[in-house]
C-alpha positions as CSV (number, residue, x, y, z in Angstrom):
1,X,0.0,0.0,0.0
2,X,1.1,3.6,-0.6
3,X,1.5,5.7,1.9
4,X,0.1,9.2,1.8
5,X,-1.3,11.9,3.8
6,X,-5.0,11.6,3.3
7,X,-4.3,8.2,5.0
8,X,-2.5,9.6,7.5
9,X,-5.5,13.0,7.9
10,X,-7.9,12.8,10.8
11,X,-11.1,14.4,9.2
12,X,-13.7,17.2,11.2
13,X,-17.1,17.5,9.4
14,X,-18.2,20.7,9.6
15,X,-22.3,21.5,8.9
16,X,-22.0,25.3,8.8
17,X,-25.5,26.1,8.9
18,X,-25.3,25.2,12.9
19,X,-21.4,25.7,13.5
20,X,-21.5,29.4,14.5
21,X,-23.1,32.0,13.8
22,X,-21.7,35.4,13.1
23,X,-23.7,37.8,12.7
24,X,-26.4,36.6,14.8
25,X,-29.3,35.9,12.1
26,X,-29.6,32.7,13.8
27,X,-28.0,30.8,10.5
28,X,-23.9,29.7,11.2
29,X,-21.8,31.2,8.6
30,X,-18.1,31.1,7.2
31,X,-17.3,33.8,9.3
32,X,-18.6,31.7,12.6
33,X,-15.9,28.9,11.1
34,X,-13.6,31.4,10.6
35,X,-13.8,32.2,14.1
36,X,-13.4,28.9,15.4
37,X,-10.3,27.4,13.4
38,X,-7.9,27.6,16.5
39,X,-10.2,25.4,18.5
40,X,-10.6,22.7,15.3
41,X,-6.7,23.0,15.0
42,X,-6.6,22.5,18.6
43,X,-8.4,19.2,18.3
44,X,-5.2,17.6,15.9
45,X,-7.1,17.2,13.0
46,X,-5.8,17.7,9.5
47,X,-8.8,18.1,7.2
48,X,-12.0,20.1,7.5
49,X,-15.0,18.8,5.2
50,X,-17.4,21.6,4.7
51,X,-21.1,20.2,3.7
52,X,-22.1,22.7,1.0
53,X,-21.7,26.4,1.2
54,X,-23.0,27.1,-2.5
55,X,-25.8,28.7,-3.5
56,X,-29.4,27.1,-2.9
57,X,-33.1,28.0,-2.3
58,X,-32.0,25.2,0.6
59,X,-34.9,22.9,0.2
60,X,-32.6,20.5,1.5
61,X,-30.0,22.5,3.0
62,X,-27.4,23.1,0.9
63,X,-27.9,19.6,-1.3
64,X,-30.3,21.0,-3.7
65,X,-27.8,23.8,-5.4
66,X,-28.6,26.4,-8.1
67,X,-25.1,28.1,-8.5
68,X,-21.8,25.8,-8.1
69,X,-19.5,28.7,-8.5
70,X,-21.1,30.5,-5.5
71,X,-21.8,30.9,-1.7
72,X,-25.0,31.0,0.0
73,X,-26.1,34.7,0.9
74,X,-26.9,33.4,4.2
75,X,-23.1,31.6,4.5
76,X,-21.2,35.0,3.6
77,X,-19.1,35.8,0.5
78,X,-16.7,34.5,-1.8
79,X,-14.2,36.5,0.0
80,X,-15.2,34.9,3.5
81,X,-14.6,31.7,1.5
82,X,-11.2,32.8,0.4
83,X,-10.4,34.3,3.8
84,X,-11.8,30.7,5.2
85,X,-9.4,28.7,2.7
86,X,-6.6,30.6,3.9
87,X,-6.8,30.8,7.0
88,X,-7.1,27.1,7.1
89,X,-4.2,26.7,4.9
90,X,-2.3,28.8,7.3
91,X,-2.7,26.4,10.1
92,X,-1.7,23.6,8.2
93,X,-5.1,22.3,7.6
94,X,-6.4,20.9,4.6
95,X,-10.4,21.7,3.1
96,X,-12.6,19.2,1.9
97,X,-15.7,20.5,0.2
98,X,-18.9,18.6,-0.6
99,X,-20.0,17.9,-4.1
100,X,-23.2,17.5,-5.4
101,X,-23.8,16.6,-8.7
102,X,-26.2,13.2,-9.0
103,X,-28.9,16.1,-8.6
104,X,-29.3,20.4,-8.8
105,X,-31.9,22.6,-7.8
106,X,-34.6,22.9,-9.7
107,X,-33.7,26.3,-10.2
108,X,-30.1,26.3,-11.6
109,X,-30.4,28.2,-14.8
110,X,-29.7,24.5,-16.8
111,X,-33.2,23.0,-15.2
112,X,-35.0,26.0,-15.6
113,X,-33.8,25.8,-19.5
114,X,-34.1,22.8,-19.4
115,X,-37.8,22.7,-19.2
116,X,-39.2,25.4,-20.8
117,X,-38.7,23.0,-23.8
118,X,-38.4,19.6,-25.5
119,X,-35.8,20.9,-27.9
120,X,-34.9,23.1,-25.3
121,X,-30.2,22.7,-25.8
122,X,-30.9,21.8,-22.0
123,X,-33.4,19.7,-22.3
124,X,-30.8,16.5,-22.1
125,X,-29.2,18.0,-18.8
126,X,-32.0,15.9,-17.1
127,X,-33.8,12.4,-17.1
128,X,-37.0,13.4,-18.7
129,X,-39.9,10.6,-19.7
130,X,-43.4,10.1,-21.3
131,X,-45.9,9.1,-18.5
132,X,-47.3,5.7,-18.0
133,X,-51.1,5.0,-18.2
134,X,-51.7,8.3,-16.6
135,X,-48.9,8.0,-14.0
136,X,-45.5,8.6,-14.1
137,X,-43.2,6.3,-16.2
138,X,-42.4,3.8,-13.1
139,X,-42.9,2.8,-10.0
140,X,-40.3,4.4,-8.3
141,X,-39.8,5.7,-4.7
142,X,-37.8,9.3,-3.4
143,X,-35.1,8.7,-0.8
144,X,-37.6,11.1,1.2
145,X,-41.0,9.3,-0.1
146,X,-43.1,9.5,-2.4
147,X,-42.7,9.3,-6.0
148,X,-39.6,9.7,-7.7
149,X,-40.8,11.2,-10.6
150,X,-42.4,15.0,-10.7
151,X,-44.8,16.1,-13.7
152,X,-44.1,18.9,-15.0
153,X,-47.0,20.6,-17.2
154,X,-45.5,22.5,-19.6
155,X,-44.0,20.2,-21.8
156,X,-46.3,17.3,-20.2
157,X,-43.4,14.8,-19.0
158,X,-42.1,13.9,-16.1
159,X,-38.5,14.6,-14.5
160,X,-36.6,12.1,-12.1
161,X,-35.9,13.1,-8.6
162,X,-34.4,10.4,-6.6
163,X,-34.5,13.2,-3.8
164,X,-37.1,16.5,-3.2
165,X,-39.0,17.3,-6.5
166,X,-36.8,21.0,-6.1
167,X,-33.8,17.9,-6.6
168,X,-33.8,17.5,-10.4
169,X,-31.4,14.4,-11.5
170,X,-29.0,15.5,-13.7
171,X,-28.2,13.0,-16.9
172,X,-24.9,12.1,-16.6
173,X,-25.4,9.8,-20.0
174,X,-25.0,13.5,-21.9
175,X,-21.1,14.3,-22.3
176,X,-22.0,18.1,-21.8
177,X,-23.2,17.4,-18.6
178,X,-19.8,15.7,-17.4
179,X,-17.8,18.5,-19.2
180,X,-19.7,20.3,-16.7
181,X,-19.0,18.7,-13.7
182,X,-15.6,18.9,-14.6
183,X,-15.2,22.3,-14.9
184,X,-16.4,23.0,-11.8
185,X,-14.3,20.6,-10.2
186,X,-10.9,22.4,-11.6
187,X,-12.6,25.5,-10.7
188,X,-12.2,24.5,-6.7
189,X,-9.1,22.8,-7.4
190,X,-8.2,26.1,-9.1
191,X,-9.1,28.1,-6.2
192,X,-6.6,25.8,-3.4
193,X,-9.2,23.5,-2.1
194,X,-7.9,19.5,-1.1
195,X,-10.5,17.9,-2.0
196,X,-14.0,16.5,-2.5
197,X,-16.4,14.3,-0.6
198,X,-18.9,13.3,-3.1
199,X,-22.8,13.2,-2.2
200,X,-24.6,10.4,-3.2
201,X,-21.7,9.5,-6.4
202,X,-22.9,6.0,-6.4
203,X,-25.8,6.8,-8.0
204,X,-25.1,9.1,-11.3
205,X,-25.4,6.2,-13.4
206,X,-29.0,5.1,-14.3
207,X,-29.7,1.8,-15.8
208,X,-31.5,2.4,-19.0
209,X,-34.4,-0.2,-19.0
210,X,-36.4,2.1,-16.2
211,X,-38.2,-0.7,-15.0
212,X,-40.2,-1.0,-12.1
213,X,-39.0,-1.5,-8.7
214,X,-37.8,-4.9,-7.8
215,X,-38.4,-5.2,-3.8
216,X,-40.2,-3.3,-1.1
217,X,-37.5,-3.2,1.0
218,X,-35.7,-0.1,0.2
219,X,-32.3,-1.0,0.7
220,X,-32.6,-3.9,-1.8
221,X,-33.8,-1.2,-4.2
222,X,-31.2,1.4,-3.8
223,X,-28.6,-1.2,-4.3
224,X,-30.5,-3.2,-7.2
225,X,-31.5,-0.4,-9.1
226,X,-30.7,3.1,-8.0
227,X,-26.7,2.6,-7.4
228,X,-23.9,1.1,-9.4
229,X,-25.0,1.7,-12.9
230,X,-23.9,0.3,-15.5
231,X,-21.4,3.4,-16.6
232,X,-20.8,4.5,-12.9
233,X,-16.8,3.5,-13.2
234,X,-16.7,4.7,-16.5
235,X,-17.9,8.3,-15.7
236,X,-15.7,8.0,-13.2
237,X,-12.6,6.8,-14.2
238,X,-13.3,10.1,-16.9
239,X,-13.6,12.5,-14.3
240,X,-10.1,11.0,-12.6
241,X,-8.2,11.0,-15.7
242,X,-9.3,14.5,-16.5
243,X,-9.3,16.4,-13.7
244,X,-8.5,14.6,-10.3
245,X,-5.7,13.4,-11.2
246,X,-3.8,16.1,-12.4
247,X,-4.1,17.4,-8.4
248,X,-2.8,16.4,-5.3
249,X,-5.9,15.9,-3.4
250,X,-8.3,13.1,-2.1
251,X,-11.7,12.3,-2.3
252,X,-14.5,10.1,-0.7
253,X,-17.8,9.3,-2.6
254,X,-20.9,9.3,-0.6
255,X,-21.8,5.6,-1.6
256,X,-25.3,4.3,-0.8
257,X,-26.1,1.0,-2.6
258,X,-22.5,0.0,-2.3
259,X,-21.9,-3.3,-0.6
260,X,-18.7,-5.7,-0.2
261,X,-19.2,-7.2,-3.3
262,X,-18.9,-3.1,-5.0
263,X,-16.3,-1.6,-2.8
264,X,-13.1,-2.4,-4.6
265,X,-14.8,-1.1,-7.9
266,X,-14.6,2.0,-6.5
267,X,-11.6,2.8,-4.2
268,X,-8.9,-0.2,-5.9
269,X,-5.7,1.2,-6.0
270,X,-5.8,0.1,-9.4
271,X,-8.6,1.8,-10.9
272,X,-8.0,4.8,-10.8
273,X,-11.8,6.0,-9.6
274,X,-11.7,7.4,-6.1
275,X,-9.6,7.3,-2.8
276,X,-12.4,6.0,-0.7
277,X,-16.0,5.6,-0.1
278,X,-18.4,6.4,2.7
279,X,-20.4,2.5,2.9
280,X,-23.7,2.5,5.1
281,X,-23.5,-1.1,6.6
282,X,-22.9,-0.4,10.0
283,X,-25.4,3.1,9.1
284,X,-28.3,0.6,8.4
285,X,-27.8,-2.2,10.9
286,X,-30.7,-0.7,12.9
287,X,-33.4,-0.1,10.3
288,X,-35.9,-2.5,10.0
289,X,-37.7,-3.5,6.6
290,X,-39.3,0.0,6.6
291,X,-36.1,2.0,6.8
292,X,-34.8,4.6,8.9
293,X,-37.5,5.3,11.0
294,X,-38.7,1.7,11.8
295,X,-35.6,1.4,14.0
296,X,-35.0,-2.9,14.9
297,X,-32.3,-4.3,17.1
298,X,-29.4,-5.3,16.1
299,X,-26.1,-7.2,18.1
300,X,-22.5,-6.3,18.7
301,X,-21.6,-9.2,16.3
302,X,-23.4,-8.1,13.8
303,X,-21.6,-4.6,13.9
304,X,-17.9,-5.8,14.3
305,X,-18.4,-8.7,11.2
306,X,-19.1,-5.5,9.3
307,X,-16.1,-3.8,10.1
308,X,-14.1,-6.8,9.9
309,X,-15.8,-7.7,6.6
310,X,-14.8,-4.4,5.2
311,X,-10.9,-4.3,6.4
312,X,-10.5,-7.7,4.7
313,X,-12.0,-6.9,1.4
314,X,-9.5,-3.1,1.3
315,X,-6.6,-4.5,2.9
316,X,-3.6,-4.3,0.7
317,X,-6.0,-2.9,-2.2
318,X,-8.2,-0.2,-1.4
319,X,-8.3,2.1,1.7
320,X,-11.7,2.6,4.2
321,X,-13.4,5.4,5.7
322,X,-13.9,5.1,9.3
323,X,-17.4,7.3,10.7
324,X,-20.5,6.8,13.1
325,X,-22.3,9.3,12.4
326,X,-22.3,12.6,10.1
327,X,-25.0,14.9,9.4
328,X,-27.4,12.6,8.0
329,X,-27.7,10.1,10.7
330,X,-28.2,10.0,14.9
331,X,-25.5,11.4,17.0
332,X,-23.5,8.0,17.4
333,X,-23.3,8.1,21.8
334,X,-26.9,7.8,21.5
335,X,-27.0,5.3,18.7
336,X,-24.5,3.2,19.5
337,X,-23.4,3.7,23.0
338,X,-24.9,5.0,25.9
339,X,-25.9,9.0,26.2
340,X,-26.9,8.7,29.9
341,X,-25.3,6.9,32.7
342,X,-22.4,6.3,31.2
343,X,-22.3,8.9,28.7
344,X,-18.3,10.1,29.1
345,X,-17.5,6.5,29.2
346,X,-19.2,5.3,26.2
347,X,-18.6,8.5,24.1
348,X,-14.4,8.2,24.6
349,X,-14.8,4.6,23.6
350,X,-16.4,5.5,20.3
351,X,-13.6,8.1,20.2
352,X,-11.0,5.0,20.4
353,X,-12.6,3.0,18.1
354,X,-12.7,5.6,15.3
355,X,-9.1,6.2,16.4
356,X,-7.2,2.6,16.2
357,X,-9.2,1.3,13.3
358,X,-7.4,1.2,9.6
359,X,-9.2,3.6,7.5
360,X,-9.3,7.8,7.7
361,X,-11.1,8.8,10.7
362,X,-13.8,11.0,10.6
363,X,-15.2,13.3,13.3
364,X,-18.8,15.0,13.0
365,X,-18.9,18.7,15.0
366,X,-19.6,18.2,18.2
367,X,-19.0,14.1,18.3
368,X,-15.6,15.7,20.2
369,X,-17.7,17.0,23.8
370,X,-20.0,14.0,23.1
371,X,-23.2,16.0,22.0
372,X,-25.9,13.7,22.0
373,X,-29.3,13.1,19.8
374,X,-32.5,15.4,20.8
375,X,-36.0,14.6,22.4
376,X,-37.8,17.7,20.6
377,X,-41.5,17.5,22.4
378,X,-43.7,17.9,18.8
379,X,-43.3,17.9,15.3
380,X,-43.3,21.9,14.6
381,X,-39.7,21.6,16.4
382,X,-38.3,19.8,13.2
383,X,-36.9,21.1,10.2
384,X,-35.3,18.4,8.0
385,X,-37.3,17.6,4.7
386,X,-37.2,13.9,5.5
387,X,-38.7,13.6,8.6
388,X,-40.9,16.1,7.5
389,X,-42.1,13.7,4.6
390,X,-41.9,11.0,7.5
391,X,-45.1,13.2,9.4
392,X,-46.7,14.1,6.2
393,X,-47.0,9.9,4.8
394,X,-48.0,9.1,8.5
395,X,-51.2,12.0,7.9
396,X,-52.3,10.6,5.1
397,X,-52.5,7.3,7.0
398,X,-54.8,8.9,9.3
399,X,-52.0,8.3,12.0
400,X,-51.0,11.0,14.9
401,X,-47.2,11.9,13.9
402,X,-47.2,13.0,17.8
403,X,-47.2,9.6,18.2
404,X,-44.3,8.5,16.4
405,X,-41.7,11.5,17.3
406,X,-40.3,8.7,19.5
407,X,-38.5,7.6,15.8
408,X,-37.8,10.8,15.2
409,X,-35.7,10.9,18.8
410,X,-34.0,8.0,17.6
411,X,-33.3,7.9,13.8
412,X,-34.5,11.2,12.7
413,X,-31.6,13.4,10.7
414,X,-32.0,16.4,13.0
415,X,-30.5,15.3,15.7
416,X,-27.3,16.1,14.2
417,X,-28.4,19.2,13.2
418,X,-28.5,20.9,16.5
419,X,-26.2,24.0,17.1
420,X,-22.7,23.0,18.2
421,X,-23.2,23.9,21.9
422,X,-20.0,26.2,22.6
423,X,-21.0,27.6,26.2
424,X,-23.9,27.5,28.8
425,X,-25.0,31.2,27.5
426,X,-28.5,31.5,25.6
427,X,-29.2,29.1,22.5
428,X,-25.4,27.5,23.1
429,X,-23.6,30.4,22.4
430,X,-24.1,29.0,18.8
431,X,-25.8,32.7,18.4
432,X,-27.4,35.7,20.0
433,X,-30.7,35.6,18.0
434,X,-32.9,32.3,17.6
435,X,-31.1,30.1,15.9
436,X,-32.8,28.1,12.4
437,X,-33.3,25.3,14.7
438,X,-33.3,25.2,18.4
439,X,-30.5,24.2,20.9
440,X,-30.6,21.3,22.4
441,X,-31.6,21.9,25.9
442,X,-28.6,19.6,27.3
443,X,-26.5,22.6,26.1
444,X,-25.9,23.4,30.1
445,X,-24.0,20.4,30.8
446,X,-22.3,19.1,27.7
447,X,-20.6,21.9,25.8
448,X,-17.3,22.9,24.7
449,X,-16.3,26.1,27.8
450,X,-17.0,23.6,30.5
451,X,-14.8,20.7,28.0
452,X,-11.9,22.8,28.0
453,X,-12.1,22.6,32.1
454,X,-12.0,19.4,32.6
455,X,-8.6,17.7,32.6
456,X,-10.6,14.1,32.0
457,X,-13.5,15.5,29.3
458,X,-14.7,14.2,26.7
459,X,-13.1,16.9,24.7
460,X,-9.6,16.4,26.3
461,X,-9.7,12.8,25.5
462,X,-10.3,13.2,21.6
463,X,-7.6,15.2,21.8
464,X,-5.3,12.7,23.3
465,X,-6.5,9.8,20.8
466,X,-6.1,11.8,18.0
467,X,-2.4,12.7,19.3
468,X,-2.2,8.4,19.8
469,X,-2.5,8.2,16.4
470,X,-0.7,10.3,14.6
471,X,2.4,9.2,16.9
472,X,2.0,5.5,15.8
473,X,2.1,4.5,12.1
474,X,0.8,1.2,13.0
475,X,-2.7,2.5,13.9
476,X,-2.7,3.8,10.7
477,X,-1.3,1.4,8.0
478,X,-0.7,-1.9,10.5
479,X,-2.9,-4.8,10.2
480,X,-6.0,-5.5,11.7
481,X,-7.4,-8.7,13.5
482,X,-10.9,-9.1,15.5
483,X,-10.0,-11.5,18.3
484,X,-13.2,-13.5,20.2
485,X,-15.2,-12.2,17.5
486,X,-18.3,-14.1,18.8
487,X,-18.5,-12.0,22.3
488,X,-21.5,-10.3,22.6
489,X,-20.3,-7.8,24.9
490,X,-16.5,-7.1,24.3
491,X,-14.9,-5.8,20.7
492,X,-11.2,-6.5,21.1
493,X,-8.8,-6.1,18.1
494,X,-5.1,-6.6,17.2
495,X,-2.9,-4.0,15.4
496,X,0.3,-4.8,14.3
497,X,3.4,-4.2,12.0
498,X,6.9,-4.8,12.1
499,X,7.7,-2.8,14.7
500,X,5.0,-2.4,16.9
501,X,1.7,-4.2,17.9
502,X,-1.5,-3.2,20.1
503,X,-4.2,-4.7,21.7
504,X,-7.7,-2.6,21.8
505,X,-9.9,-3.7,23.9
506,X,-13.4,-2.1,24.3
507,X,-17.2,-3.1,26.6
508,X,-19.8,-2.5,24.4
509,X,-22.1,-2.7,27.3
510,X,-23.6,-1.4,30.4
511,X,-22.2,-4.2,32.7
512,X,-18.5,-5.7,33.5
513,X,-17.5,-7.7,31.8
514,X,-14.1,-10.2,32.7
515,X,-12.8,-10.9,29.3
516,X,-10.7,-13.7,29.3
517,X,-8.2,-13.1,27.0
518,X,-5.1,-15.0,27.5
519,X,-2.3,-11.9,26.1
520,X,0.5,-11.6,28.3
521,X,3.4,-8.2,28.0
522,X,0.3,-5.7,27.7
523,X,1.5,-2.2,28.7
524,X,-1.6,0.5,29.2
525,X,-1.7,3.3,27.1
526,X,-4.8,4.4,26.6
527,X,-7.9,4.5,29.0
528,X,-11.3,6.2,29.6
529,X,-12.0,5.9,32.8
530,X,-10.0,8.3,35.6
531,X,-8.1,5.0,36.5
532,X,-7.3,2.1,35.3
533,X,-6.1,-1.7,35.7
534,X,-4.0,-3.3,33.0
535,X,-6.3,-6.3,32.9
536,X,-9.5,-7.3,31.4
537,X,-11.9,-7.1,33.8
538,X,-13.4,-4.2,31.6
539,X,-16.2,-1.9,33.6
540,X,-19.3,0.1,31.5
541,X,-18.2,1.1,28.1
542,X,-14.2,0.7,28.9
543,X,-12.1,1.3,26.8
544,X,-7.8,0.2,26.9
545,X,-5.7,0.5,24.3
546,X,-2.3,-1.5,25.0
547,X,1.2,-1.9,23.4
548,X,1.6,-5.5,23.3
549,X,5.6,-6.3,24.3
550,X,7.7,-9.6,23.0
């Protein structure tokens, strides 16, 4: 494997809209990130991914964009943006920026050309079809609900919209349309950005048959018929050769649909596609047949096979990404951990975890003081289009949404949309007006002023982790093995090269739990508790990290 420094890079997500807020109009702008770079530097990570700043109506926040060569009035400037690249630059950071091109907005200039006409020269920008027996030309299902196809009257066909019906697919089978992307590709590169994360790439290739869907699991469909088209690694493999290539940056595709049997297609060494991808395995463990918000359980096994499934397939060929959680998904101590009792515990072991796997880490804003997911008490609280949808198909059930917010605490997307709670002051200190979305009211106990206090926080451990890693190559590049892989309570795993190995060793649970392990020469490195024992009677969500010694 080559080494190289997007290997080597801890990631921070930011999602600017509830960073910080500036100029207090209750929005989080470049300025507010501007503001806090000495605290993200602080943290020891290398490379900031900013969800996207462009312009947008924001019927998706950000995802549904009508200019890619500008910033959001509510963001700030192109000069802020400058001033932001800079001044990130200066501290020896790196910027990742989000690109979205499976879909626009329904009001970039091309879709607004594009459909005043049949032989409109944009007409072909987009997937446009001929209704079926009065109803649109399949049976296809939104991400969000509903149909997947919107009517449009004036030229009496129907556009695709895998996403919001203000998300217009664009048709990536019309060269123009890649010449596009391109060019506004090399026009970030152009401007000193690192990189891209990729929204949704795994899905710009539609097969051409159209045909109805094959399952009514959703999963089954997205990976069936919605991702991996047919010309998905040539259109990709294009874009390499044209542009990304010729820059010395990474990239990560957003990659729904992509399963074991896809991953190396897409991040091989050898092909020449992209550095990694951001797989949902371990992101849809916990959704039952009806998707995000009919939440099942699921078992510790489960989880680690995945991981361990995934190293096998990269290892030596292709290089992971290692998240819980991101924007679009629960805060990860309240999905996968505990958010109550043992709440410090369980959020430093995730910290570890992320931290001694092989794969780039990634850390979502505010995953570092251990924010947590929010109980909001009705549905006028919530903002996010999807669980908005999720109230609306419940109405026309004739069903109470009130009486299903309790998936919406769980699963909903808003919960990691919260402001980044910076102090105990009024709305977080996120801003002095009332911010797009409120606070969540926790913000008195778990934010980052009181963090920075607390030799043992949350805040402080991430800190130290992070430091772990970047002082041992063999977290990085070292091998991986999943030891007592059947244990329902304990995930314990080997890392190891030739000139150093460690043993991590983290409770899953909320009991203790004597893990009998027979290692012997283990030296205690890394703990979350105050104190700690080098052996394996492991408390509550402990977590030890030990050199292993000859």
């Amino acid at each position: 494997m080559t080494k190289t420094w997007w290997k080597e890079a801890v990631v921070y997500q930011i999602y600017p809209r509830s960073f910080k807020d500036s100029n207090n109009d209750g929005v989080g702008d470049l300025q507010g990130i501007i503001q806090k770079l000495d605290y993200i530097k602080s943290l020891g990570v290398d490379v900031i991914w900013l969800c996207p700043v462009y312009k947008s109506p924001n019927d998706d926040n950000g995802y549904d964009i009508s200019d890619y060569r500008d910033i959001m009035d509510e963001f700030g400037t192109m000069a802020d943006f400058d001033e932001l690249l800079a001044g990130i630059h200066q501290r020896g950071m790196k910027l990742l920026m989000d690109l979205v091109v499976n879909h626009s907005s329904d009001e970039h200039e091309w879709f607004e050309e594009s459909r005043k006409s049949k032989d409109n020269p944009y007409r072909d920008y987009y997937i446009w079809k001929s209704g079926k027996n009065n109803g649109p030309p399949n049976d296809w299902e939104a991400f969000f609900g509903g149909s997947a196809w919107q009517y449009d009257a004036t030229t009496e066909e129907y556009y695709l919209h895998l996403f919001t019906t203000k998300q217009p697919d664009l048709n990536w089978e019309n060269p123009k349309v890649r010449k596009e992307v391109r060019d506004v590709v090399k026009f970030w590169f152009d401007k000193g950005i690192d990189g891209f994360r990729m929204d949704v790439i795994s899905l710009i290739s539609k097969g051409p048959e159209y045909s109805d869907m094959v399952s009514n699991v959703f999963e089954e469909v997205i990976q069936e018929q919605y991702a991996n088209g047919p010309r998905i690694h040539e259109f990709l493999k294009e874009l390499n050769t044209e542009v990304l290539s010729k820059y010395d940056i990474m990239t990560v595709g957003e990659g729904p649909g992509i399963t074991l049997d896809h991953g190396l297609d897409y991040v091989g060494e050898d092909r020449a596609e992209l550095n990694m991808v951001f797989h949902f395995d371990h992101m849809f463990l916990d959704m039952g047949p009806g998707g995000k918000f009919d939440p099942q359980p699921y078992s510790l096994v489960e989880f680690k096979n995945i991981f361990n499934r995934w190293d096998e397939k990269l290892k030596g060929k292709g290089w992971g990404s290692i998240f819980l959680d991101n924007h679009d998904f629960p805060r990860m101590v309240s999905r996968y951990a505990n958010d109550d009792k043992y709440h410090d515990q369980s959020a430093k072991l995730l910290a570890t975890l992320l931290m001694t796997m092989r794969g780039t880490p990634y850390v979502y804003q505010g995953d570092e003081i251990g924010m947590t997911n929010v109980a909001f008490p009705s549905p006028e609280y919530y903002r996010d289009i999807e669980t908005l949808n999720y109230f609306k198909s419940l109405e026309s059930q004739g069903k109470n949404p009130q009486d299903h917010l309790h998936n919406v605490h769980k699963m909903g997307r808003d919960n990691a949309r919260t402001p980044m709670q910076w102090n105990k002051t009024a709305n977080a200190g996120f801003s002095e007006a009332e911010p797009w979305i409120q606070a969540n009211p926790n913000y008195e106990f778990i934010n980052v002023e009181d963090a920075e206090r607390g030799k043992y926080s949350i805040l402080n451990f991430y800190r130290k982790v992070i430091q772990f890693r970047k002082e041992n190559s063999t977290l990085v590049y070292g091998d991986y093995e999943s030891i007592e892989n059947r244990h329902e309570q304990i995930y314990a795993y080997r890392r190891w090269d030739e000139t150093h190995e460690f043993l991590v060793v983290l409770n899953f649970s909320d009991q203790t739990v004597d893990f009998n392990a027979i290692i012997t020469g283990l030296e205690l490195l890394i703990y979350n508790y105050g104190d700690a024992t080098e052996d394996f009677l492991m408390r509550p969500w402990e977590a030890k990290v030990f050199r292993v010694h000859d």
